[in-house]
C-alpha positions as CSV (number, residue, x, y, z in Angstrom):
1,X,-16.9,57.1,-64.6
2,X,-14.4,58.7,-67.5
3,X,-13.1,61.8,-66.8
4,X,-12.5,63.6,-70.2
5,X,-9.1,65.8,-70.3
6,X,-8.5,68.3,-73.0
7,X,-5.3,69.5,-73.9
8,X,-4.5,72.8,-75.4
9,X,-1.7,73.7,-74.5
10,X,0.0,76.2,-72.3
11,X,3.1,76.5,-70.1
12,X,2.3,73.0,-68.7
13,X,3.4,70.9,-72.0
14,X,6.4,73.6,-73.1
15,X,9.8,72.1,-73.7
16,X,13.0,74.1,-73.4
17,X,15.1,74.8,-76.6
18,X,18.4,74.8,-75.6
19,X,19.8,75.7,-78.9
20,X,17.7,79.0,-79.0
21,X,17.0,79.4,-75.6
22,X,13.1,79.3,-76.4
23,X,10.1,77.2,-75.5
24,X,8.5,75.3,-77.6
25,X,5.4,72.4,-78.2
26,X,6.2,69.4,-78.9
27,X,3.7,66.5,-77.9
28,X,1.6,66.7,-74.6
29,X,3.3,65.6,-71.4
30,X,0.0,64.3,-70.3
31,X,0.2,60.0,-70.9
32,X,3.9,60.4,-68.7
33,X,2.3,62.6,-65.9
34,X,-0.7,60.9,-64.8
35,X,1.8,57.0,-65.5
36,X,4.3,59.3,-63.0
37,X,1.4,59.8,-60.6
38,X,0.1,56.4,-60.6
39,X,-3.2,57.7,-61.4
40,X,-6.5,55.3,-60.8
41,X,-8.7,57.0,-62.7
42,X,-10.4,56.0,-66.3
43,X,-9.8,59.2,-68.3
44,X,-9.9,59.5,-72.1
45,X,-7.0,62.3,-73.3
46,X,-7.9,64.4,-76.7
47,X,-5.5,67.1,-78.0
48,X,-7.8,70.0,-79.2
49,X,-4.8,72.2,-79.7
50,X,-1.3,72.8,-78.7
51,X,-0.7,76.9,-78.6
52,X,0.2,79.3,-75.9
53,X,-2.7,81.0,-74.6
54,X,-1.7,84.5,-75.5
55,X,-1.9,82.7,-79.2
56,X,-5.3,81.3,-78.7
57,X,-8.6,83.2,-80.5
58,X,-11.9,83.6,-80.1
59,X,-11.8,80.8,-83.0
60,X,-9.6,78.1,-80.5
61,X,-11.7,79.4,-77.4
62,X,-14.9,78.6,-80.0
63,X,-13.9,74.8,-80.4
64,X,-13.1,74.3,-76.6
65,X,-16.4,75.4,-75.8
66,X,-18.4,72.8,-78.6
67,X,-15.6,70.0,-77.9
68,X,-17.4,70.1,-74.3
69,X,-20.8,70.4,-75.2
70,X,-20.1,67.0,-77.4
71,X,-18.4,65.3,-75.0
72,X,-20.7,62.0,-73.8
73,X,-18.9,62.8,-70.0
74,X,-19.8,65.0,-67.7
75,X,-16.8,65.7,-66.0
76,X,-14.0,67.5,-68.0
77,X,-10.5,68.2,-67.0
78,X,-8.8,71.3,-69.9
79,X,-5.1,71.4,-69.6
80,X,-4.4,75.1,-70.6
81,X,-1.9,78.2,-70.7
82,X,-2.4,80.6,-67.4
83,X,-2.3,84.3,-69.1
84,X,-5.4,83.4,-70.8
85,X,-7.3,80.8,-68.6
86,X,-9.9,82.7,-66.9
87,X,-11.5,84.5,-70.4
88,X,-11.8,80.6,-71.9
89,X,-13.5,79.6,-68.6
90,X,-15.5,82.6,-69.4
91,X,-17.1,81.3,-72.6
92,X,-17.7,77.8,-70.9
93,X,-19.4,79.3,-67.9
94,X,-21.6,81.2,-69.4
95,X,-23.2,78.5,-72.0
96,X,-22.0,74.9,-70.0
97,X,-24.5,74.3,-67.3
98,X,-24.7,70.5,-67.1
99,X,-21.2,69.7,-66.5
100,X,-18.4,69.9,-64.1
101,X,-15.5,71.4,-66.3
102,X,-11.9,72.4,-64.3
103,X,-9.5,74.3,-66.2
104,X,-6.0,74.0,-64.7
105,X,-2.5,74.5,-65.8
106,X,1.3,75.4,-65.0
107,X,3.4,78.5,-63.8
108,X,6.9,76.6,-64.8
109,X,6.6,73.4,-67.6
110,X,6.6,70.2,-66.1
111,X,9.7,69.5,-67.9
112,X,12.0,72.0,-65.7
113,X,11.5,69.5,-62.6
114,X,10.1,71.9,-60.3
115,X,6.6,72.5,-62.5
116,X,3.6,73.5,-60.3
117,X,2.1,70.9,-63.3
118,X,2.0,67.7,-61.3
119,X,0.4,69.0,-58.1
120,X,-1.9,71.0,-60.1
121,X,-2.9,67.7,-62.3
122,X,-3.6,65.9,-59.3
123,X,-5.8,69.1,-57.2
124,X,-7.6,69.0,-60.6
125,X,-8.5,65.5,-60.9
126,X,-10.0,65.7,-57.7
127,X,-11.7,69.1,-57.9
128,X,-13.0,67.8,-61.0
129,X,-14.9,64.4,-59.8
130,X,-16.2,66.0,-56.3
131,X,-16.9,69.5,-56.8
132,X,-20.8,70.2,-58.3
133,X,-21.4,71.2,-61.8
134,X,-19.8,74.0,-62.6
135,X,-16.9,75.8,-64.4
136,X,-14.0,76.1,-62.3
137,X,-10.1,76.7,-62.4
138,X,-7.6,75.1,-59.9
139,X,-4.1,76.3,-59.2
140,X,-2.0,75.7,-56.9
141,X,-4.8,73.5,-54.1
142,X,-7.4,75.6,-54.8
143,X,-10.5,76.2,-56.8
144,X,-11.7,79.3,-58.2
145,X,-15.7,79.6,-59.5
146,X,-15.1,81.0,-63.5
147,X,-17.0,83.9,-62.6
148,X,-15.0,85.2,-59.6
149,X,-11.1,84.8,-60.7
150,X,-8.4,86.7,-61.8
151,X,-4.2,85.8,-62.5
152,X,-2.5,88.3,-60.4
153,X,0.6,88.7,-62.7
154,X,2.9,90.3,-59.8
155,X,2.1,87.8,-57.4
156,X,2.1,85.1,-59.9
157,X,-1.1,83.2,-58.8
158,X,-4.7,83.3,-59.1
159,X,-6.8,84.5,-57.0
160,X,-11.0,85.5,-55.8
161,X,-12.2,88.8,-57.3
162,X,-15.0,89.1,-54.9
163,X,-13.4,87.4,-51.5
164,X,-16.6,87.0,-49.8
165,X,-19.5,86.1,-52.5
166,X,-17.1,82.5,-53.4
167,X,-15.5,80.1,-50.3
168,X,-12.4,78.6,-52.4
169,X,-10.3,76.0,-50.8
């Protein structure tokens, strides 16, 4: 089994300018992560992208959703930014039934050291191969069904809408 992994971009691949004191893309982080985490799994890595996802459009959210439908495998890991995560898992829920497609990403770039990116790469790759088809985000250990999530902004995390109609773990 391949697992296919998308990258578009997001907090999780940022790099720190420290002439202008602003973040910045540069190349995915991706290849170094999973070599880092000793991961055993076949996956096959495609850059779709590379913006932050207060920068992405309908357009970008438009090509995520037929990348997926194209893609020969049926279980998809998209690296993507946080503010914007739950409307692109939006357009995949509502037309992607045949797949299991996790969305995950980062508080903090993995390149600051003490990036939420590695765990949540890792919670992801498992969510990804075990939980049913679906569309689903993971942060932080947990899953969220695409239809029932929300980022709290003050609390910095994602949580349930509806905390009884979804058991997340």
């Amino acid at each position: 089994m391949t697992i296919k992994i998308f990258v578009t971009g997001g907090t999780f691949d940022k790099e720190y300018d420290e002439i202008s004191g602003k973040l910045f893309f540069k190349d995915t982080h991706l290849p170094e992560m999973l070599k880092l985490g000793r991961c055993g799994l076949k996956v096959d890595i495609k850059t779709l992208m590379m913006v932050d996802s207060l920068d992405m459009t309908d357009a970008d959210r438009e090509k995520i959703l037929e990348e997926c439908k194209k893609a020969r495998e049926d279980k998809i890991l998209i690296i993507h930014g946080t503010d914007t995560m739950v409307e692109t898992a939006r357009v995949l829920g509502k037309s992607i039934r045949d797949k299991t497609i996790v969305l995950t990403g980062a508080m903090i770039p993995y390149t600051f050291g003490s990036s939420d990116g590695l765990f949540n790469l890792g919670s992801s790759l498992a969510f990804v191969q075990t939980l049913p088809t679906g569309v689903y985000i993971s942060m932080n250990g947990k899953y969220f069904r695409w239809d029932n999530v929300r980022k709290n902004k003050q609390k910095g995390r994602f949580e349930e809408i509806n905390q009884t109609s979804c058991p997340s773990t």
